[in-house]
C-alpha positions in Angstrom: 107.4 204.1 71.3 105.8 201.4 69.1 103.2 202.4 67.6 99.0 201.1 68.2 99.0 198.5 64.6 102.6 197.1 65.5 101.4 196.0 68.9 98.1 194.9 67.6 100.0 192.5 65.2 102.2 191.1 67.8 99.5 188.2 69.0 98.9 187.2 65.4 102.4 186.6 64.7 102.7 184.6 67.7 99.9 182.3 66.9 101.0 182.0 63.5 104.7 181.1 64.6 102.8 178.7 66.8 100.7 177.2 64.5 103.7 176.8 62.0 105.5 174.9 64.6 102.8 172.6 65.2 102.4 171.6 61.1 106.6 170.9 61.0 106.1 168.7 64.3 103.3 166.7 63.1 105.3 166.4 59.7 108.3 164.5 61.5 108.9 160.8 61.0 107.5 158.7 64.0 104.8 161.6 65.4 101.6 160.6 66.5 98.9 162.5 68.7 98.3 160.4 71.9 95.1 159.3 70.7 97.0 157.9 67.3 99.6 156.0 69.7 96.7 154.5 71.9 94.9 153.4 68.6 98.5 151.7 67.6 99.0 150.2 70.2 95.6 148.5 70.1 96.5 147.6 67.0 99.3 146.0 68.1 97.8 144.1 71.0 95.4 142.4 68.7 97.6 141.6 66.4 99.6 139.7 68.7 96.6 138.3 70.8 97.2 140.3 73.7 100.6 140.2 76.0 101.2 136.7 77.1 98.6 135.3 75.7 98.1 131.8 74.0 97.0 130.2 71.0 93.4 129.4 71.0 91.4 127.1 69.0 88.2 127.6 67.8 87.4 123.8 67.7 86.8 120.8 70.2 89.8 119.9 71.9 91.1 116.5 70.7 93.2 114.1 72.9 96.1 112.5 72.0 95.6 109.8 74.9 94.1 106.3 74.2 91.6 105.0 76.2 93.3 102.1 78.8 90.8 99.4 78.8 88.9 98.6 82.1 90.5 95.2 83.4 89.4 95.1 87.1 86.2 93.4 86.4 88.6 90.6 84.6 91.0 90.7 87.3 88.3 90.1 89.9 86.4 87.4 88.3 88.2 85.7 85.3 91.8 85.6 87.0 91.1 83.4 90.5 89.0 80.5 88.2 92.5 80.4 86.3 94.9 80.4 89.1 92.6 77.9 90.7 92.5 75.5 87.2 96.6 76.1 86.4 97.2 74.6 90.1 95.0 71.8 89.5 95.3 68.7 87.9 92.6 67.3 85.8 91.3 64.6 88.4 90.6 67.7 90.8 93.9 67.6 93.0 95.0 71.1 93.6 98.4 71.8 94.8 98.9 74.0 98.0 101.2 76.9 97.4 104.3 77.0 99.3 104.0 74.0 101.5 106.6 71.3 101.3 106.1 68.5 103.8 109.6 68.7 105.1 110.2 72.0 105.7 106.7 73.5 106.4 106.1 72.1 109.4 109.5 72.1 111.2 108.1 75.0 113.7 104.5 74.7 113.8 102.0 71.7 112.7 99.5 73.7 111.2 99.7 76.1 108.3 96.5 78.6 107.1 96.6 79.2 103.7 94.0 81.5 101.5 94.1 79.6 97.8 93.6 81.8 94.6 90.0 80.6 94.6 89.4 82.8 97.7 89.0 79.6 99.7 90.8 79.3 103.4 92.3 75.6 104.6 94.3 74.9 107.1 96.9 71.9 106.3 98.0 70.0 109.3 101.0 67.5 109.9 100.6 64.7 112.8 103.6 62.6 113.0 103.9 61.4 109.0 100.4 62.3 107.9 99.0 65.2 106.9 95.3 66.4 106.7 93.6 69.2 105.6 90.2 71.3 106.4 88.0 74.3 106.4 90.3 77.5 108.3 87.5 78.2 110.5 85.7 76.1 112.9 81.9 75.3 112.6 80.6 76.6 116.1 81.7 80.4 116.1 84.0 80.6 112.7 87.1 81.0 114.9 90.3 80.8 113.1 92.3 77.2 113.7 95.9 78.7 112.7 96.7 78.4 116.4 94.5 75.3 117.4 95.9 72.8 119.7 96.8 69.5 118.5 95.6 66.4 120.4 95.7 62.6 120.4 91.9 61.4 121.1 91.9 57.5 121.8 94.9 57.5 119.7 93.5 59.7 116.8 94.6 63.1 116.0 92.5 65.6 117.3 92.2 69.5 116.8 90.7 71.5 119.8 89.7 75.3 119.0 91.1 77.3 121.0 88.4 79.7 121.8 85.6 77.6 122.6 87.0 74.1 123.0 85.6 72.2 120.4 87.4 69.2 119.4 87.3 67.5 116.2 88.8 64.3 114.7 91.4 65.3 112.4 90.8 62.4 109.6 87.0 62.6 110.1 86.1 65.9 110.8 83.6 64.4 113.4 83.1 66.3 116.6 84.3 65.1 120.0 83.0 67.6 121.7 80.7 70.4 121.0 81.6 74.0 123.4 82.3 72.2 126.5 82.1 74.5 129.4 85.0 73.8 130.9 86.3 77.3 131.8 84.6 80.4 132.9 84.1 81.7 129.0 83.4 78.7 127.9 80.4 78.1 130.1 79.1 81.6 128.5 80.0 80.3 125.0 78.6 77.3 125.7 75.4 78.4 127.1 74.8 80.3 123.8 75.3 77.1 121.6 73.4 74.6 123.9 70.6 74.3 121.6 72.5 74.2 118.7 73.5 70.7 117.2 76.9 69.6 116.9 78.4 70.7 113.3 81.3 68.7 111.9 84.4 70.6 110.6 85.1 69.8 106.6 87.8 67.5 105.5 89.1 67.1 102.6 91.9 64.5 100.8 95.6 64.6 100.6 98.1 63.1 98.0 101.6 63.7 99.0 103.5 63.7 95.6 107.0 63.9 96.6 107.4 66.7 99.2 104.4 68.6 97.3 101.1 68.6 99.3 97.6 68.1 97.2 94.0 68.3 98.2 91.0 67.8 96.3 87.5 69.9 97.6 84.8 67.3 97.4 81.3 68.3 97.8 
């Protein structure tokens, strides 16, 4: 039987075994306690700015882009006058875009146009001669791309077809003002029977070859 100081000594020897254990352990290469590899690992993660992350910079942001400059105020303004003075010549004829008098007006005698200007004709051919006028007639601003074509005491003649007004082609002078000769008509001309008679504007045409000209006088 062991004797009383032998097994008193037995829990000492064990600690110290222990303790010795421990010291070798924490003498290895590469051993940390877990609060040294949390610490390292912080370390790391700064280091590196954080997984994933991006550079950063501390100052303004600069763009590499250039400013485009703003031309819509030119285009708007500046570009019509020079369309407008290019298709002119310097006596004030201006040439009408895509017309040619031998082709234009194989299928229809009348052909709306919308000039660089802004400004809306209508260009009409009658036999040989052409004329040329406001798009819109003077009582209600009704389109004439579709107006009637009419021969008034041997004068060409253009009759709206909305409320029957008829002017004189080379004049502009009306022949008559919103007759009421259908069962709109009367309404349309009820409205207008206080309202003077308002001639359509004409304007000259130069025929230089098979180009059309007209020149907008006041």
């Amino acid at each position: 039987m062991a004797s009383l100081a032998s097994l008193a000594r037995a829990p000492v020897a064990q600690q110290s075994v222990a303790a010795a254990q421990r010291r070798q352990l924490a003498a290895a290469p590469g051993f940390c306690a877990s609060g040294q590899q949390r610490q390292r690992r912080q370390l790391v993660v700064v280091a590196g700015q954080g997984f994933g992350s991006t550079q950063q910079n501390a100052g303004p942001r600069v763009s590499n882009k250039k400013k485009q400059p703003k031309i819509a105020r030119y285009l708007e303004r500046d570009v019509a006058k020079e369309a407008a003075a290019d298709d002119g010549d310097t006596d004030g004829w201006i040439e009408m875009p895509n017309v040619d008098v031998e082709t234009t007006f194989v299928s229809k005698p009348i052909k709306p146009l919308i000039l660089a200007t802004g400004r809306a004709v209508c260009v009409f051919k009658v036999g040989d001669t052409v004329f040329a006028s406001d798009a819109n007639s003077t009582a209600y601003k009704y389109p004439l791309a579709d107006a009637n074509i009419l021969s008034v005491k041997g004068k060409p003649a253009v009759e709206v077809p909305l409320d029957g007004t008829v002017y004189d082609l080379a004049t502009g002078k009306v022949l008559s003002w919103c007759p009421k000769n259908t069962l709109a008509r009367k309404v349309l001309g009820g409205l207008k029977d206080k309202s003077d008679p308002e001639d359509l504007p004409v304007y000259p045409v130069d025929i230089r070859g098979n180009k059309v000209f007209v020149k907008f006088v006041k």
